[in-house]
N, C-alpha and C positions, 0 to 999 in steps of 0.2 A: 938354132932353128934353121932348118933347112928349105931352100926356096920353094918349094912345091907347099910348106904350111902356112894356111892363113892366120892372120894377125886374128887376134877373138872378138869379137865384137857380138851386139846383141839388135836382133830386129823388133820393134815393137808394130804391129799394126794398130790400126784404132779406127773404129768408126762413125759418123756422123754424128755431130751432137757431145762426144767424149772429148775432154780437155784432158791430156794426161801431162801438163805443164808441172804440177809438182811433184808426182816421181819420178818425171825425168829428170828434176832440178836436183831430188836424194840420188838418185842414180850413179850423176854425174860425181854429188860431192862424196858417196862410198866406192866409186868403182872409176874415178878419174884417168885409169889407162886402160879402157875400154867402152871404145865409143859406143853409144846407142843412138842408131836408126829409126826415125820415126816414118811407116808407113799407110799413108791413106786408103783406108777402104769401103767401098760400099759394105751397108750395114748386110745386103746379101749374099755378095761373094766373100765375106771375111772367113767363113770353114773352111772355103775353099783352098784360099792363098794358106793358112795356116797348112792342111794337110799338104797340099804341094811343099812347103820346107821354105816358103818367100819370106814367112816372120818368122820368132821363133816363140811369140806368143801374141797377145791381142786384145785390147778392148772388145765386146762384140755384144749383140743384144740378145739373153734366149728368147728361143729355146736354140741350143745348139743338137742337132740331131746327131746321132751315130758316139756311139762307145769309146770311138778313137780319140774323142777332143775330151780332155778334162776341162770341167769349168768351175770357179770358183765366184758364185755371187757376189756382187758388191751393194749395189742401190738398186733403189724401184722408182722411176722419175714420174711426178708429176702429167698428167695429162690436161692440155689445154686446147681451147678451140681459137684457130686466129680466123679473124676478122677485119673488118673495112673501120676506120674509130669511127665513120656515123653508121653503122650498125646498132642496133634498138641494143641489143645485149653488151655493148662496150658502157653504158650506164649502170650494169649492174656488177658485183664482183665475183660472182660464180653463175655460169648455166649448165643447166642439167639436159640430157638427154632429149626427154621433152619437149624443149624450149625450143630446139633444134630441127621441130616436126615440119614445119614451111620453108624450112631452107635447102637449097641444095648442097650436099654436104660431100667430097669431094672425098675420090676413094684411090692415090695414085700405087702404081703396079710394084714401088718400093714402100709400101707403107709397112710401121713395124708394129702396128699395136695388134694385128691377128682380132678380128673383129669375127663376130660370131651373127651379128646382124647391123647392119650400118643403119646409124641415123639417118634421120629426114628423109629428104628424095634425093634416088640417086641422076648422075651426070649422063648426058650423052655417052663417054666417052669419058675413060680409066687416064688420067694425066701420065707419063712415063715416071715421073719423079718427081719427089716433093717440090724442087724448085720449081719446075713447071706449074705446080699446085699452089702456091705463092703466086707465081705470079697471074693464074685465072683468079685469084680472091681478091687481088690488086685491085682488077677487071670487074671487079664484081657480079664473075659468076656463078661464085659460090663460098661456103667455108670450109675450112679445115680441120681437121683432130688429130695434132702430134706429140711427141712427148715436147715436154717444156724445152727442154736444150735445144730441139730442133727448130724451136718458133725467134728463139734468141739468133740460132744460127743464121736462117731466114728474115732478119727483123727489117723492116722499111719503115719509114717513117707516117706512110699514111695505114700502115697496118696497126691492129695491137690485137692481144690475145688474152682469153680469162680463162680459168679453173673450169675444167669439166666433169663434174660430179656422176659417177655412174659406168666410166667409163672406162676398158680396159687398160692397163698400163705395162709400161717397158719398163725391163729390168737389165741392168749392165752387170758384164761378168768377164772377168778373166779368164782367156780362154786358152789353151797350149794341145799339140800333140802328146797323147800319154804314153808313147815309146819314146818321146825327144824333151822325159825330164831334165835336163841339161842342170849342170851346178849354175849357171848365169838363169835360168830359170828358176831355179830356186831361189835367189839372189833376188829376182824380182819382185816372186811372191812373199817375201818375206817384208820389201818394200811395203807394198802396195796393206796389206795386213796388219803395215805400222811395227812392226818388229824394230829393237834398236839394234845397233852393231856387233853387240856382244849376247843378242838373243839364243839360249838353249837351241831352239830351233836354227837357227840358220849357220851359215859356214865359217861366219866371225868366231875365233877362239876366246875362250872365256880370259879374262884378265889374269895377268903373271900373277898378281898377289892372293889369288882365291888358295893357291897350293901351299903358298907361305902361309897364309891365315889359317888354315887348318892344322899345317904343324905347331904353329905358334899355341894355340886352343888347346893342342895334347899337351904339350911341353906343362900349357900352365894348370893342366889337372893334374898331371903325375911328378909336376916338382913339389916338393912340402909336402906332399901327400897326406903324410903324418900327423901333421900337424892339426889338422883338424878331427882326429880320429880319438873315441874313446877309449883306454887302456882297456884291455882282454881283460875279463874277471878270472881272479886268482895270479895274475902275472907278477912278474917282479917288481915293475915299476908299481904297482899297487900295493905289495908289499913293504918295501925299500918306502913309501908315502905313507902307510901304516905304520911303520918298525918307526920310522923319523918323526911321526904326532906320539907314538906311545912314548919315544923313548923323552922326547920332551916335556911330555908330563909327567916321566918319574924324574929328569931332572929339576924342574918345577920342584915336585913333594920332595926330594931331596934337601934341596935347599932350604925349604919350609921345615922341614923336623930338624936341618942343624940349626939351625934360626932359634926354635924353640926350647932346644937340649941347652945352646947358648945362653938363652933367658935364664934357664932353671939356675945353671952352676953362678952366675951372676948374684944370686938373691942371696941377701949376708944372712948370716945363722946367728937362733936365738944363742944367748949364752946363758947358762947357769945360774 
């Protein structure tokens, strides 16, 4: 390798909410001499850094717009409202839409759920980002609607959060440049899909012994072959098996009439 080539390596990005702690654990134990980067991204700039060449693939939440980004669905998260725990709705285990009509319900400028009409009444003023939105619910100036992973991300101790029934939901997806199919991309998505080592799909070569097994399996149809075959009608051998039953029955009757010629000349004669 000559000094101008770089060592291979593989970028992951991932955005808020995404644990990708156990493919990178399979990663590490199938691909041990190529390290994987884990890179943090806001869940809105993640097309971006992808199409720029900063990952070389990415957790990231749809919808990813534009043709250029292949994405490959994973899950659809839960959506929950957090709240203050003396909040009237921390008593109950699911609230609906509804339920939500009196409260101020907090709408920040990174939200991912894509809301089409927002609950309750809105804020003064748009939070910049979720944490910030966290901590006005702290404050108790209002609540919140995130996917679940982000309420755990955010969790405090005087907060908690329930099930919000009605409400739209975030969906996480694998996402890569579709000119920058890379074999380490491939590699990953083979991961992630749960594919083993020796997957058809993926770039692991299928086991030494599949090729032996296969000769093995002819070998043992076409040795003996014969032997389980029934003799051609008319052949020799069916003849030669006919000739040797006939001719043992006329040895058989052979035997039987000297047997009996024997008898005859035995039998003493009257005399005169």
């Amino acid at each position: 390798m000559t000094g101008s080539e770089a060592s291979p390596s593989f970028r992951l990005a991932y955005v808020p909410g995404v644990t990708p702690t156990k493919w990178v654990r399979i990663w590490n134990e199938r691909l041990p001499d190529i390290p994987l980067t884990l890179v943090a991204v806001p869940a809105a700039e993640a097309p971006a850094l992808l199409r720029a060449g900063e990952a070389d693939a990415g957790f990231v939440r749809l919808p990813v717009d534009g043709a250029d980004l292949s994405a490959i669905p994973l899950y659809t998260e839960q959506t929950v409202v957090v709240i203050p725990k003396d909040h009237v709705a921390a008593a109950v285990d699911q609230v609906s839409l509804a339920e939500l009509a009196d409260d101020i319900v907090l709408h920040p400028l990174d939200d991912t759920l894509g809301w089409e009409e927002l609950p309750g009444k809105p804020a003064i003023e748009r939070p910049a980002t979720t944490a910030d939105a966290i901590e006005l619910v702290a404050a108790g100036i209002g609540v919140l609607a995130v996917p679940q992973s982000l309420a755990r991300l955010h969790h405090r101790k005087d907060l908690t959060y329930r099930p919000l029934s009605e409400a739209p939901e975030s969906r996480i997806a694998l996402s890569w440049p579709e000119d920058r199919t890379t074999d380490l991309v491939e590699d990953f998505i083979g991961i992630v899909r749960g594919r083993t080592v020796n997957s058809s799909r993926g770039r692991g070569t299928a086991p030494a012994e599949q090729p032996k097994a296969k000769a093995k399996a002819k070998a043992k149809r076409t040795d003996g072959s014969g032997a389980g075959r029934k003799p051609a009608s008319g052949s020799s051998a069916g003849k030669n098996s006919r000739g040797g039953s006939g001719g043992a029955k006329g040895a058989k009757g052979a035997r039987g009439a000297k047997g009996a010629a024997g008898a005859k000349r035995g039998k003493p004669r009257r005399r005169p």
